[in-house]
VOGU-3710 file (C-alpha; in Angstrom, 3 decimals, decimal comma):
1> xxxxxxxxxx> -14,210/13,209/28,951  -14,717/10,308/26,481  -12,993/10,520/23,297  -14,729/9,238/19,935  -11,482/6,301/19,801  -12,843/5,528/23,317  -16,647/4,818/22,327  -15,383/3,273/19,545  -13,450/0,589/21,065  -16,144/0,272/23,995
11> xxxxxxxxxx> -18,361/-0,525/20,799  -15,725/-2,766/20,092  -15,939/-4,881/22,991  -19,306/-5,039/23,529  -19,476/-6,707/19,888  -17,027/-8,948/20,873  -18,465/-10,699/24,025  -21,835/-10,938/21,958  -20,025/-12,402/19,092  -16,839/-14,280/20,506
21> xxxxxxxxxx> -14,798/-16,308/17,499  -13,238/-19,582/18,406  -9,813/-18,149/20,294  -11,844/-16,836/22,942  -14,318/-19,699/23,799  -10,916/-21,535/23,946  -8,599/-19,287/25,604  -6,341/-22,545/27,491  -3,689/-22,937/24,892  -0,883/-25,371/25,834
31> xxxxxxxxxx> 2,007/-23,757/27,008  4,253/-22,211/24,199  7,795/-23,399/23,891  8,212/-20,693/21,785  6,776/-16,795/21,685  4,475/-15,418/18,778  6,355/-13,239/16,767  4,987/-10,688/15,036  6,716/-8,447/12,826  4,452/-5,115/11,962
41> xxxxxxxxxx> 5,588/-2,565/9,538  5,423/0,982/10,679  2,548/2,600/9,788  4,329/5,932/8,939  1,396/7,337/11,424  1,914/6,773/14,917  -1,436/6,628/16,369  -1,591/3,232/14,429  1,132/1,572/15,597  -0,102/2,914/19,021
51> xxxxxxxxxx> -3,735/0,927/18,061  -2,364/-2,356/16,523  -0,098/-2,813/19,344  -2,994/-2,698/22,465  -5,224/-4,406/19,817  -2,405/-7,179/19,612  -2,129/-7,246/23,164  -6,167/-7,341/23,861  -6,019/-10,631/21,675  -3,719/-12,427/23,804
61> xxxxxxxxxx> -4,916/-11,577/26,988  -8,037/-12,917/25,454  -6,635/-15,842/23,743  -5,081/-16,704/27,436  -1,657/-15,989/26,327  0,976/-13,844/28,554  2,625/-10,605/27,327  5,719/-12,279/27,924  4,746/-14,923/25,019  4,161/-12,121/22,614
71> xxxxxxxxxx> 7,384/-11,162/20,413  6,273/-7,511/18,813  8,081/-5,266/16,754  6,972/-2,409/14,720  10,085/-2,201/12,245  10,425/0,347/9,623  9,178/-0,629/6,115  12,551/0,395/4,656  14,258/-2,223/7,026  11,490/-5,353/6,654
81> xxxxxxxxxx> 11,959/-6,422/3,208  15,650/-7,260/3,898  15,197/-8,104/7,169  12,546/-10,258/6,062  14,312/-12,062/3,168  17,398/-12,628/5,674  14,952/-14,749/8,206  13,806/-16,694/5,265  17,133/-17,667/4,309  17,949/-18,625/8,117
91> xxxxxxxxxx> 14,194/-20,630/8,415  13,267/-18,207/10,850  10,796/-15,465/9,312  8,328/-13,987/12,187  5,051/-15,829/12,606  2,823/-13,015/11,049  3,652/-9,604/9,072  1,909/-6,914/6,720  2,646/-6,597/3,078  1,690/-5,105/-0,185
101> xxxxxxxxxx> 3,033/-5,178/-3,417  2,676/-8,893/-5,116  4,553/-10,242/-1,710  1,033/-13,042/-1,405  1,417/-14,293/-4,799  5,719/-14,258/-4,977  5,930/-15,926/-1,492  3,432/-18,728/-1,731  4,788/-19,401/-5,085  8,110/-20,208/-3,403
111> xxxxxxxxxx> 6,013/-22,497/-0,553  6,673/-19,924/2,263  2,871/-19,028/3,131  0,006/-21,185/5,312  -3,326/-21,313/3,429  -5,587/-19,455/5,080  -8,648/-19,930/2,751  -10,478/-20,980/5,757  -10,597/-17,373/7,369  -11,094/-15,175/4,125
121> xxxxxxxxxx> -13,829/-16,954/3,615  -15,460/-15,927/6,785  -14,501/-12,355/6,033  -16,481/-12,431/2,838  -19,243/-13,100/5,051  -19,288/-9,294/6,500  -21,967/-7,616/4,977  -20,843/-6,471/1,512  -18,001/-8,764/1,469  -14,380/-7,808/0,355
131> xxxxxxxxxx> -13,225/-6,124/-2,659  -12,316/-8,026/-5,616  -8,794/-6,383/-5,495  -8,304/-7,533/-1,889  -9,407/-10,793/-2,956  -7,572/-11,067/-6,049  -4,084/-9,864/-4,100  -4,630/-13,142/-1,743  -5,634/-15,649/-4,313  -3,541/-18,297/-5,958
141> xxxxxxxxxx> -4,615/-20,813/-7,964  -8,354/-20,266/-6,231  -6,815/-20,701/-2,668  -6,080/-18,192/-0,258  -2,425/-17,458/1,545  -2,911/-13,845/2,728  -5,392/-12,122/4,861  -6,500/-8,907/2,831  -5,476/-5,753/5,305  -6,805/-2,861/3,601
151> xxxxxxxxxx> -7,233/-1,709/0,026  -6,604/2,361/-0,824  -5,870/4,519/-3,676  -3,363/6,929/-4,015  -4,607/9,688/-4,191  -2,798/12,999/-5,695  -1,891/14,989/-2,085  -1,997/18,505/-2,478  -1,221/21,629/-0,793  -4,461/23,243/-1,391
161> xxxxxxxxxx> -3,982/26,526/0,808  -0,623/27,183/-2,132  -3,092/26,769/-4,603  -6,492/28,534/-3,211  -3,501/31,686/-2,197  -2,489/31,754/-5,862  -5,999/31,586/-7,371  -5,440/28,190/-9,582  -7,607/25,295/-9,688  -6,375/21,288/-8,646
171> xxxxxxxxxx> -5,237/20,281/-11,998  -7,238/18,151/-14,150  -4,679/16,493/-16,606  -0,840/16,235/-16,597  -0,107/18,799/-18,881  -1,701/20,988/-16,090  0,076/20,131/-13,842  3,582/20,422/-15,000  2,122/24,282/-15,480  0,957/24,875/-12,154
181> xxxxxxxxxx> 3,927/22,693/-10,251  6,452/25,595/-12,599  4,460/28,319/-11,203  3,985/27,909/-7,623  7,503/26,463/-7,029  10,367/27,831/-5,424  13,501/25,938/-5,288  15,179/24,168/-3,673  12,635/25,658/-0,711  9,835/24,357/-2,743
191> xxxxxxxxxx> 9,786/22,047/-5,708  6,273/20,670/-7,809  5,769/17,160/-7,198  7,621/14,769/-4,701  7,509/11,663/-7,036  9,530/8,550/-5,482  12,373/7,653/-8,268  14,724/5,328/-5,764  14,133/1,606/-6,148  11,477/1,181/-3,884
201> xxxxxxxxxx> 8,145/0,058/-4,611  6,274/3,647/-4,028  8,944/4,171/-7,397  6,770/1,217/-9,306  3,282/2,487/-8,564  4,546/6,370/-9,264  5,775/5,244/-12,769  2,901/2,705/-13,541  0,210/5,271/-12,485  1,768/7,652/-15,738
211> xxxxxxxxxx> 2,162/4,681/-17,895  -0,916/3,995/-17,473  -2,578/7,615/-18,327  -0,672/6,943/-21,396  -1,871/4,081/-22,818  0,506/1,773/-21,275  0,424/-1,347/-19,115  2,580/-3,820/-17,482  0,999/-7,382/-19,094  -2,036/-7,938/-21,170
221> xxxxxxxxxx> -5,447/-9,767/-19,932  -3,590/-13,501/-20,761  -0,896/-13,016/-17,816  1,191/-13,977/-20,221  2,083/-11,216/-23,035  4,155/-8,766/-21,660  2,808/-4,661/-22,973  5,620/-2,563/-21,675  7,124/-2,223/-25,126  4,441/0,101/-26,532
231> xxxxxxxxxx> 4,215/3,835/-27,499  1,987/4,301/-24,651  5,057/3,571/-22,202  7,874/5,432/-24,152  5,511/8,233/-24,314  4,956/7,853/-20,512  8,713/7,590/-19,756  9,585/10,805/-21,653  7,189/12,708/-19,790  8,636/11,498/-16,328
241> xxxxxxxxxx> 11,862/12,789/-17,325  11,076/15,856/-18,733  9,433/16,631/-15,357  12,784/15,907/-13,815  15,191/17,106/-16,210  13,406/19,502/-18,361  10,850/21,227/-16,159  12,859/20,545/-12,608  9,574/20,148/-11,001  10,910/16,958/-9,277
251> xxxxxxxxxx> 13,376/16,964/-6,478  16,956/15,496/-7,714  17,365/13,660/-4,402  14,136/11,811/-5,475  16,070/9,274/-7,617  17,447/7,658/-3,762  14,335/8,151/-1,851  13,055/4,822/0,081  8,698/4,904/0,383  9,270/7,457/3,196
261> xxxxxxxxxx> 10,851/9,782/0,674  7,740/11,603/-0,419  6,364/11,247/2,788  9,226/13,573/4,588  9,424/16,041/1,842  5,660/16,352/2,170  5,818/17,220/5,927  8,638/19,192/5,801  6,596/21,166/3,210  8,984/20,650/0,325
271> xxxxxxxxxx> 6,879/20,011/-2,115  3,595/21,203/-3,305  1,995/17,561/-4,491  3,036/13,911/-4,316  0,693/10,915/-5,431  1,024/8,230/-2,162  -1,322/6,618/0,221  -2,672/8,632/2,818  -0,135/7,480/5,731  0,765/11,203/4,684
281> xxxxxxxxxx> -2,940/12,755/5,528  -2,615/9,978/8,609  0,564/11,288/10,187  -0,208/14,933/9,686  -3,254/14,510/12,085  -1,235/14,763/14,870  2,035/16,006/14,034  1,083/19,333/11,736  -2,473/20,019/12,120  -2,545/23,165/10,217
291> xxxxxxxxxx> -1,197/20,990/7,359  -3,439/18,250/7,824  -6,374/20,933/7,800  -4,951/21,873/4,326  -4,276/18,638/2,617  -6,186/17,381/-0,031  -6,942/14,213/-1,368  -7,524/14,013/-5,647  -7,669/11,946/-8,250  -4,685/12,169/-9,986
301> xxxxxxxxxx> -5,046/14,262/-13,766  -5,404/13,134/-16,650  -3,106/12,041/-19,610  -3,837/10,964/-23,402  -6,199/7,570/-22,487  -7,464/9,509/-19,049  -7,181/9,533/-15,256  -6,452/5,750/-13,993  -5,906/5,744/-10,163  -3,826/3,371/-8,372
311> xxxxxxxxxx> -5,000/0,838/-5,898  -2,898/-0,916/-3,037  -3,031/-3,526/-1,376  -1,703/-4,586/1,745  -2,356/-8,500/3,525  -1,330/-10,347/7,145  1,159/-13,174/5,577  1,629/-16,178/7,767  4,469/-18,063/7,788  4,710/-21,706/7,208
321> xxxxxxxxxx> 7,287/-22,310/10,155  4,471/-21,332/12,554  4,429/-24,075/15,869  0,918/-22,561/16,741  -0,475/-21,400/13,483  -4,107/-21,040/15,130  -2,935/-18,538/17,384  -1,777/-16,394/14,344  -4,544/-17,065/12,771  -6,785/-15,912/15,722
331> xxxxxxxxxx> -4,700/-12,422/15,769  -5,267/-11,863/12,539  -9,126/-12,211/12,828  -9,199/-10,729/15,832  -7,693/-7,341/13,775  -9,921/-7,965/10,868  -12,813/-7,736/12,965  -15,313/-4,860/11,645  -15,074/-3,742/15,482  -11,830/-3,778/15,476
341> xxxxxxxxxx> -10,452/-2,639/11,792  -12,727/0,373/12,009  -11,188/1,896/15,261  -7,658/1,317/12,719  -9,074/2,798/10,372  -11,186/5,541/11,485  -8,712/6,795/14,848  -6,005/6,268/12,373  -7,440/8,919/10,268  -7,904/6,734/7,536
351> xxxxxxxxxx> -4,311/5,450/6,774  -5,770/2,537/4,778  -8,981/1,916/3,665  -11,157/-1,077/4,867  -11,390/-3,858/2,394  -14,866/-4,347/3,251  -16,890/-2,284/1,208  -20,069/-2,167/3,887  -17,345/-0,147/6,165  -17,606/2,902/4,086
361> xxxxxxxxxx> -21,250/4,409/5,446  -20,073/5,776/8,276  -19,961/9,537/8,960  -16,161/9,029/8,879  -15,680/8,631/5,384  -18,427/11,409/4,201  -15,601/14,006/5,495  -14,843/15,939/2,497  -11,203/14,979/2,406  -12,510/11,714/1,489
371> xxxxxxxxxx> -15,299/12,631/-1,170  -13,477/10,838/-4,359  -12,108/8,190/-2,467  -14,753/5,539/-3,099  -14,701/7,399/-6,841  -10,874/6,195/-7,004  -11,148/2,737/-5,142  -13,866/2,144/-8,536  -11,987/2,907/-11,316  -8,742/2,324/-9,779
381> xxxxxxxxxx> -5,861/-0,172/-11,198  -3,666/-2,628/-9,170  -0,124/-2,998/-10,752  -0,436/-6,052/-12,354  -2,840/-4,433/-14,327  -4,379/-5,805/-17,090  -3,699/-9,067/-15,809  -4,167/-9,744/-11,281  -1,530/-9,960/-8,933  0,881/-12,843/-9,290
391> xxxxxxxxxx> 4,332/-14,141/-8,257  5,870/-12,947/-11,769  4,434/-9,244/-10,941  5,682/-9,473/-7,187  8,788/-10,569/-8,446  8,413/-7,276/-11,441  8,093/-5,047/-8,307  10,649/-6,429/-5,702  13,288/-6,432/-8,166  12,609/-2,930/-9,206
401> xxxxxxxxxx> 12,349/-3,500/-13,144  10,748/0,200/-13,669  12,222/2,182/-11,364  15,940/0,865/-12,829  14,191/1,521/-16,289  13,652/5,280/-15,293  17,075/5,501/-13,694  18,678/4,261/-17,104  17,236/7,424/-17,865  17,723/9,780/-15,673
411> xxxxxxxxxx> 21,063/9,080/-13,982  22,473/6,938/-17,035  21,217/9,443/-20,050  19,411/6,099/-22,062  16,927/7,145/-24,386  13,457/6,451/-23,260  13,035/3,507/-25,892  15,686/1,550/-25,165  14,702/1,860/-21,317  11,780/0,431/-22,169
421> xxxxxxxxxx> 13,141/-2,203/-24,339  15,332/-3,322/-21,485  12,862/-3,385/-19,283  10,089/-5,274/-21,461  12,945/-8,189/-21,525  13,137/-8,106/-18,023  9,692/-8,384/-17,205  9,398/-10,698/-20,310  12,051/-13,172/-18,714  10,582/-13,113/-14,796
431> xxxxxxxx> 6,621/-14,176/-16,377  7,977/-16,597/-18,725  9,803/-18,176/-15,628  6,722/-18,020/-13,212  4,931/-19,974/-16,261  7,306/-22,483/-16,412  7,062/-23,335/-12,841  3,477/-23,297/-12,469
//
């Protein structure tokens, strides 16, 4: 019997010989002296790895390359970043990889990226074009040197069948929360909320998205004026630990968690709600399906100046290096192909969200798991936030400037204000840098 992920990708195909880009009218590619190497992040949901491998494989039997010429590697995101940085040092980084976080902006700015303005410019020609955060996460100095991926919020996960059992409404605002999180919890079985504390960039968006419903914010509108030293933040800071120390709705192990830290305690049913992208919803699909059948998927509450939900970003990044860069190039279309991206991103049970906003009318994304997501992609803040993504806020976020600030905190016993001071400087010193090197 035909599965849905098998009409899908017949749908896929048949779009493809009717529309065929450049790398398959012109499959004979010299010989390669050297393999494509691509380096792709686990997906923290299997049945996407599964699908970006086979897709990566149905390019290059397309492109008229060999399996043998293909170097792949799904490699854990806790692993890449070092790994990564290591292969940069050495002038050997992979031909292609997936990243989030400001990693566009901070790597081009240090000359490691190949423009590609060539090919987001053909994806703006899908209908409905791309996002403005997916462009905005690619763009430097009006030129593009990353692929937008996907774009999703992060939504507040919840065990809804601990809630619906105990009679109590999804909380609304953070105040709320901190109640319901004290009276559904049972530790250690069972703690409130599995917010990431370790220095690890799930850590920065955790913290900014409760700055933010505070009044706070990384940088003003200039990209220049740094806000973190503002009552907004202290206020937003004091609340984070009180949740940890005060209230002991968050787990203490939270403070070394890597990005898969929430993600475990959430399978493992250890915790009632964390805020994260839904690799969480993703995995569950085929590894817990009575969980996955009582997840849900919220805006996050409210605090003083309102509920602010936090976008990501993720983008293909070529490297520079590249002997064959068209043939990169051409793998990275070939998976940002509407054909292609939606059998990701639907059979993936929506691990990411398209960027392409003309993706979201089918049935798929009507389920009612996913009826505030377009709500949240609207009024949803990257990072960088209230300037765009640059190299001074990838560098903010790969150098872990607020999670240290919340460990001065927590582990250290600073006072919130002076956490805050210390990490203004910080983030005061890495802009002012960026602007002095243009």
């Amino acid at each position: 019997m035909e599965t849905r992920r098998d009409l899908l990708r017949y749908a896929a195909a048949a779009a493809l010989m009717t529309t065929a880009p450049w790398w398959v009218a012109r499959q004979a590619h010299a010989a390669r002296q050297t393999k494509l190497v691509v380096w792709n992040p686990a997906a923290l949901a299997p049945q996407v790895d599964k699908i970006m491998k086979e897709q990566c494989y149905a390019y290059a039997q397309q492109a008229g390359l060999k399996e043998s010429e293909i170097d792949y590697s799904v490699i854990g995101g806790p692993q890449l970043l070092p790994k990564l940085v290591a292969s940069l040092e050495a002038g050997n980084p992979p031909d292609i990889t997936r990243l989030g976080s400001g990693y566009v902006q901070l790597y081009s700015a240090q000359g490691h990226l190949l423009e590609v303005t060539d090919l987001v410019e053909k994806m703006q020609h899908v209908q409905g074009g791309l996002f403005r955060v997916s462009l905005d996460a690619v763009l430097r100095q009006g030129k593009a040197y990353g692929i937008p991926q996907s774009v999703s919020p992060r939504p507040l996960v919840t065990r809804l069948d601990l809630l619906d059992a105990a009679k109590i409404k999804p909380p609304t605002t953070w105040d709320e929360f901190v109640e319901v999180c004290k009276k559904l919890q049972k530790p250690p079985k069972l703690t409130g909320y599995g917010m990431c504390l370790g220095l690890h960039s799930d850590a920065d968006n955790d913290i900014m998205n409760i700055i933010w419903s505070y009044g706070g914010q990384l940088v003003a509108a200039d990209q220049k004026t740094i806000a973190l030293h503002a009552p907004g933040t202290i206020a937003a800071v004091q609340f984070i630990a009180d949740m940890f120390t005060k209230h002991k709705i968050i787990p203490k192990g939270s403070v070394g968690w890597d990005n898969t830290g929430n993600n475990k305690a959430y399978h493992s049913r250890q915790v009632l709600f964390v805020t994260n992208p839904t690799s969480i919803y993703a995995y569950l699909a085929e590894s817990d399906k009575a969980l996955y059948d009582v997840t849900g998927l919220l805006p996050v509450p409210a605090g003083p100046a309102g509920a602010i939900d936090s976008l990501g970003t993720t983008e293909w990044l070529l490297f520079k290096h590249n002997p064959y860069p068209e043939v990169a190039k051409g793998l990275a279309e070939y998976w940002m192909a509407p054909e292609h991206l939606r059998v990701t991103m639907e059979e993936g049970d929506g691990r990411w969200g398209p960027p392409y906003p003309g993706m979201y009318d089918s049935d798929f994304w009507k389920r009612p798991v996913f009826q505030y997501w377009r709500t949240m992609l609207e009024r949803g803040r990257q990072f960088s936030y209230a300037g765009t993504p640059s190299s001074a806020s990838g560098e903010v976020i790969a150098t872990s400037v607020l999670p240290h600030m919340m460990h001065r905190v927590l582990v250290e016993n600073w006072e919130a204000e002076k956490a805050v001071e210390e990490a203004h400087k910080k983030a005061s010193e890495i802009y002012a840098r960026h602007q002095e090197g243009g």
